[in-house]
C-alpha positions, 0 to 999 in steps of 0.5 A: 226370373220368378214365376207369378201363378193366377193367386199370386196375381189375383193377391196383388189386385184384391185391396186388403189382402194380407199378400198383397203387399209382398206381391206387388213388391215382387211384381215391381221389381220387374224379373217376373214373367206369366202366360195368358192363361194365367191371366184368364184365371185370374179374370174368372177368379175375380168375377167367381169368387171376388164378385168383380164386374165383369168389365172392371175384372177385363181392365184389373187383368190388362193392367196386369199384362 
């Protein structure tokens, strides 16, 4: 089981990024797993330093969990 930290997954979601096709590869496979910490970093990575609403950054973030 791989272990997905907070860049891996804000990587997955940001269009354009140049990991995010090798991310969403791993995450598709499945065998991953992550806490609800990390998906709480990712909800403030998103709307500090990507300028994501803060709505849209709440529903890209239960897509993930």
């Amino acid at each position: 089981m791989n272990w997905i930290d907070t860049p891996l997954l804000v990587y997955s979601v940001i269009e354009g990024h140049p990991a995010q096709e090798a991310v969403c590869q791993t995450l598709a496979e499945g065998d991953w797993s992550s806490s609800v910490l990390v998906l709480l970093e990712v909800y403030q990575v998103l709307i500090r330093h990507y300028n994501v609403g803060p709505q849209a950054a709440g529903t890209t973030v239960r897509t993930l969990g």
